[in-house]
TIVO-2410 file (N, C-alpha, C; in nm, 3 decimals):
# residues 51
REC num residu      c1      c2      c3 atome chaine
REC   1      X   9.958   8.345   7.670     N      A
REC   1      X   9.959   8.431   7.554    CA      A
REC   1      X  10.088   8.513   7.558     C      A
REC   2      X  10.121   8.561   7.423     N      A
REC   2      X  10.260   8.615   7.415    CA      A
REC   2      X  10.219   8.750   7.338     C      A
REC   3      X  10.287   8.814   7.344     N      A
REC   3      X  10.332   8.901   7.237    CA      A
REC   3      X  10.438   8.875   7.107     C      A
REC   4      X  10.391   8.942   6.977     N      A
REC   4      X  10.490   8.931   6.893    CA      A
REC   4      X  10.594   8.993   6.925     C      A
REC   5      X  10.748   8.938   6.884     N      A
REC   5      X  10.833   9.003   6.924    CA      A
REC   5      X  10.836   9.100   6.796     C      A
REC   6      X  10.894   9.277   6.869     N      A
REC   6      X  10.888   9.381   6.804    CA      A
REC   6      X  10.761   9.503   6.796     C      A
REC   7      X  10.674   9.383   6.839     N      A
REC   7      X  10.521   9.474   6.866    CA      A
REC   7      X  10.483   9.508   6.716     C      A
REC   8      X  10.465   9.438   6.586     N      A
REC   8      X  10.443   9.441   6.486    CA      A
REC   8      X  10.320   9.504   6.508     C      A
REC   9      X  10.234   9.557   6.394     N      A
REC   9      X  10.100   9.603   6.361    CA      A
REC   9      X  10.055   9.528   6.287     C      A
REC  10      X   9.962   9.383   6.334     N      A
REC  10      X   9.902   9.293   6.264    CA      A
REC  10      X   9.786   9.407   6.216     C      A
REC  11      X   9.726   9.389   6.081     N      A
REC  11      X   9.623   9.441   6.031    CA      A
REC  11      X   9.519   9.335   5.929     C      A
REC  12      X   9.580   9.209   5.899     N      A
REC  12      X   9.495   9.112   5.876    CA      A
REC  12      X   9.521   8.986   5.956     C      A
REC  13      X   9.449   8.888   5.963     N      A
REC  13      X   9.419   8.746   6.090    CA      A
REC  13      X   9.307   8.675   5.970     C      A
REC  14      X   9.379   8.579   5.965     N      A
REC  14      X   9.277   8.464   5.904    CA      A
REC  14      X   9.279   8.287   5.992     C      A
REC  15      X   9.155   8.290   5.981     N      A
REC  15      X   9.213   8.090   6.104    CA      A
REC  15      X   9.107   7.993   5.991     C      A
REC  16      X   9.154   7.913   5.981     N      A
REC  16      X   9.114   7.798   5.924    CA      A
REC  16      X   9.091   7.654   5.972     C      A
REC  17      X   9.025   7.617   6.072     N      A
REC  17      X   9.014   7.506   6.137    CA      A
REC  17      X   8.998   7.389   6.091     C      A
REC  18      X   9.049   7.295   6.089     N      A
REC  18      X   9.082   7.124   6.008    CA      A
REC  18      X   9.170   7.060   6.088     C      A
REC  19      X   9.131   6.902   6.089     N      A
REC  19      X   9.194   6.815   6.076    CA      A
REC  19      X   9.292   6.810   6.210     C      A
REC  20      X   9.166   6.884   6.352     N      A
REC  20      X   9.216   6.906   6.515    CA      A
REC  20      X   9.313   6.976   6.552     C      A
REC  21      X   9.272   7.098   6.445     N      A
REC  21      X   9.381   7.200   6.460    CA      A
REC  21      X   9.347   7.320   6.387     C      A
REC  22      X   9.430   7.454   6.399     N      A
REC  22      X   9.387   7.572   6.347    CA      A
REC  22      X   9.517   7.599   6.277     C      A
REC  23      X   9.463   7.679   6.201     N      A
REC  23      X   9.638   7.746   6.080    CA      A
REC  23      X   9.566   7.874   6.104     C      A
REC  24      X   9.681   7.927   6.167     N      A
REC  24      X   9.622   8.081   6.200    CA      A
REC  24      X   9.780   8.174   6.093     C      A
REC  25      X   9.659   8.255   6.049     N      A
REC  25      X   9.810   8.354   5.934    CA      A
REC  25      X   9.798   8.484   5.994     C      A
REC  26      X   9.889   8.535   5.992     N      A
REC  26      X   9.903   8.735   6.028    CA      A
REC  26      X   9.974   8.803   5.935     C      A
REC  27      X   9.912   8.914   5.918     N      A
REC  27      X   9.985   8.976   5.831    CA      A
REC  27      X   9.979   9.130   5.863     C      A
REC  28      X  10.124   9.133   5.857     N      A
REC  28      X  10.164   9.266   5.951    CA      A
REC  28      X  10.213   9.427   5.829     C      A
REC  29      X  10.203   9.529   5.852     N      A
REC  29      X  10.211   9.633   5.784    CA      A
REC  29      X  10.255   9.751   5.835     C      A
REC  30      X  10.424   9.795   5.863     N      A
REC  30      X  10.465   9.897   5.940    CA      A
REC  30      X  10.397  10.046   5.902     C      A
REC  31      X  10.340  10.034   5.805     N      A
REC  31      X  10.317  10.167   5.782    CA      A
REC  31      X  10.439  10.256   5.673     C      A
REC  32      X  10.541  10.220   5.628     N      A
REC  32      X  10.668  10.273   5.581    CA      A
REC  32      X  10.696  10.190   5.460     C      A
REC  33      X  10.643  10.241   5.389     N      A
REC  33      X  10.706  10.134   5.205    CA      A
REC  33      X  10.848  10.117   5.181     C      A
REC  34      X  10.936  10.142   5.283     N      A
REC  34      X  11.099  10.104   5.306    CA      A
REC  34      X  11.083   9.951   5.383     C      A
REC  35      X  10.988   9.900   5.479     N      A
REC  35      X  10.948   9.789   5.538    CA      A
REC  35      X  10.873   9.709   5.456     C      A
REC  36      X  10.906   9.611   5.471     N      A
REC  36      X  10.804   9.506   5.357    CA      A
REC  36      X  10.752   9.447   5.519     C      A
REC  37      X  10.593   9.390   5.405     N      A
REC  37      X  10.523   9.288   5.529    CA      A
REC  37      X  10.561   9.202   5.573     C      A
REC  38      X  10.551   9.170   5.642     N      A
REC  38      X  10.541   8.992   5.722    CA      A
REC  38      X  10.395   8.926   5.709     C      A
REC  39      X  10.440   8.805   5.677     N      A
REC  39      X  10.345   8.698   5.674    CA      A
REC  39      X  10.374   8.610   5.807     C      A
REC  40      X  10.295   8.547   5.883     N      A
REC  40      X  10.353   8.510   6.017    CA      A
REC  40      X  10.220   8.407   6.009     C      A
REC  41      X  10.282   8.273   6.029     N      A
REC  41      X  10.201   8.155   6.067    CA      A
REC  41      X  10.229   8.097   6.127     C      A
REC  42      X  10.072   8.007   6.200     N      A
REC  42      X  10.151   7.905   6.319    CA      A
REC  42      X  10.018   7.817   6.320     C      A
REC  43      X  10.078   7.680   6.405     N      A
REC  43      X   9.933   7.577   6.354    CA      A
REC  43      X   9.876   7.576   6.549     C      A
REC  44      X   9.820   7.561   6.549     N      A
REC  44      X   9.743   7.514   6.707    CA      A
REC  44      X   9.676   7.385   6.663     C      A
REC  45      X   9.704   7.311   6.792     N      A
REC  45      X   9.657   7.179   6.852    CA      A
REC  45      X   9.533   7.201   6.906     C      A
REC  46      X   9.413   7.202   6.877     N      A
REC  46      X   9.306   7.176   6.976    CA      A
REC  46      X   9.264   7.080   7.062     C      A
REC  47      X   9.255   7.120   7.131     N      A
REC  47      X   9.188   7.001   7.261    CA      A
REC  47      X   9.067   6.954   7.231     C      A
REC  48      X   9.054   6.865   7.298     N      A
REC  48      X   8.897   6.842   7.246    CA      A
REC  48      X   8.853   6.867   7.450     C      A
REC  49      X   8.712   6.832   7.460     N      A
REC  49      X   8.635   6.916   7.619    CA      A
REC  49      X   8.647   6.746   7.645     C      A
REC  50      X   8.719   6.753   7.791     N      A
REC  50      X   8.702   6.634   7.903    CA      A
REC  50      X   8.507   6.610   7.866     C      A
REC  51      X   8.574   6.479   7.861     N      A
REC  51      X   8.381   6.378   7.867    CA      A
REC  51      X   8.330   6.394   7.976     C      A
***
């Protein structure tokens, strides 16, 4: 596991699982209406469990 770089303030997380994999979204909110959000996505590979 990592950290985001910058130490953002994720305040929403959505995962959607399909097709042996996850689409995970973040969405980040500094707190300061001079900062716009970030939208931040990434897909994961799932494993499937040794038989």
């Amino acid at each position: 596991m990592h950290s985001l770089q910058g130490a953002p303030k994720v305040e929403g997380i959505a995962v959607n699982v399909a097709g042996g994999g996850a689409n995970v979204c973040l969405v980040t909110d500094a707190d300061d209406p001079r900062i716009a959000l970030s939208l931040l996505l990434l897909r994961l590979q799932l494993r499937r469990p040794p038989s």
